[in-house]
C-alpha positions in Angstrom: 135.2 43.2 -129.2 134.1 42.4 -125.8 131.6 39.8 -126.8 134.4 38.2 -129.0 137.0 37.9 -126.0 134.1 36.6 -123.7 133.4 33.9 -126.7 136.6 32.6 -127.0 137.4 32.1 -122.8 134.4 30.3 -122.9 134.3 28.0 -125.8 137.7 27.2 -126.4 136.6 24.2 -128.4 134.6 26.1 -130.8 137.5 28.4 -131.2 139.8 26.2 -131.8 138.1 24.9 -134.4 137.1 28.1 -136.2 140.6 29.4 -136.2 141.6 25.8 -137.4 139.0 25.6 -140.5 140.3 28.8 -142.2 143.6 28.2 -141.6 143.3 24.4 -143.6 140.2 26.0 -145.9 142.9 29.0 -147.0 145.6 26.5 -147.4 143.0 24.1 -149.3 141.8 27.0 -151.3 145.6 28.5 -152.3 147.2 24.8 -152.9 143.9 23.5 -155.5 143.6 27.5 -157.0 145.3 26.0 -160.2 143.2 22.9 -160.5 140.2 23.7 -162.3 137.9 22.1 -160.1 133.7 22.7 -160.4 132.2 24.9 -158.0 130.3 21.6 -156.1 133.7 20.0 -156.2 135.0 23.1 -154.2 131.7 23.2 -151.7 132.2 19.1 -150.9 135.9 19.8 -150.3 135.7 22.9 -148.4 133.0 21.0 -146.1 135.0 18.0 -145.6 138.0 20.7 -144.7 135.5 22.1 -141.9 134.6 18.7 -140.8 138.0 17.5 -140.2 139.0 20.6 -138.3 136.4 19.9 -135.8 137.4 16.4 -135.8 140.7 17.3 -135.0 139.8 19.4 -132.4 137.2 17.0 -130.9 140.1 14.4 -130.7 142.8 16.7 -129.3 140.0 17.5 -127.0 140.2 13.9 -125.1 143.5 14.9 -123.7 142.1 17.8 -121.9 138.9 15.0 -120.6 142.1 12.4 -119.5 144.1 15.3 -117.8 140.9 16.7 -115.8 140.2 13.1 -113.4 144.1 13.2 -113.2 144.1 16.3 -111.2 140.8 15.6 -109.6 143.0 12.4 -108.0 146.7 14.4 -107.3 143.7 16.8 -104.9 143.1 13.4 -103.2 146.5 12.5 -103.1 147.0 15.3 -101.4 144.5 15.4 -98.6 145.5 11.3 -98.0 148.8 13.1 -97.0 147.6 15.4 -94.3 147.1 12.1 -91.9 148.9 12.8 -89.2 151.4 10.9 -87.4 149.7 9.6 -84.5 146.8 8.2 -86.9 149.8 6.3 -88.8 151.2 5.1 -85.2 147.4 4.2 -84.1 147.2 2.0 -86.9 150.8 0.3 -86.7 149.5 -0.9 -83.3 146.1 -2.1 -84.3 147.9 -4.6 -86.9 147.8 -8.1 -86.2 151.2 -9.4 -84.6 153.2 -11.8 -87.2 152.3 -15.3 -87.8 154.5 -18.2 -86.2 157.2 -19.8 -88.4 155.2 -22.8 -89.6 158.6 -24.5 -90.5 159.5 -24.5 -86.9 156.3 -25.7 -85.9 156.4 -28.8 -88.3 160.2 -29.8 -86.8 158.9 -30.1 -83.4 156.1 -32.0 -83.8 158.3 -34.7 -86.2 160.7 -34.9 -83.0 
């Protein structure tokens, strides 16, 4: 039981997809019970079943990837906000002073 528990905090993925496949193969298997369908015919769709299970874990998957650099950037975000106050002030001096008004400069040269 151990092993299990230590299996399933450390593949999630593969988990997921397991629990998912015999959930849709049982549902597959108890909605086309009344079909008559050859034994290949039930192999080829019980595959496929399996296939898109991991697909659709593989593709809910990308969420966790996108959410992963997201939190990787709210840490930077984070340590961008521990500048202090004298830095900010340091740098408010070091900025150029504004530019002249080039409108006023053009009317006193035309007069």
């Amino acid at each position: 039981m151990e092993k299990i528990k230590r299996f399933v905090t450390e593949h999630p993925q593969w988990t997921s997809w397991i629990v998912l496949a015999i959930g849709m193969v049982a549902i597959l298997v108890w909605s086309a019970r009344d079909v008559g369908l050859l034994p290949g015919q039930w192999a080829a769709l019980i595959i496929a079943t399996i296939l898109v299970a991991g697909l659709a874990v593989w593709i809910i998957g990308w969420e966790d990837e996108e959410d992963a650099p997201a939190e990787d950037a709210s840490a930077e975000d984070v340590s961008a906000e521990d500048v202090s106050a004298e830095d900010v002030s340091a740098a408010d001096a070091d900025a150029e002073e504004p530019a002249e008004d080039v409108a006023a400069d053009s009317s006193e040269s035309e007069a």
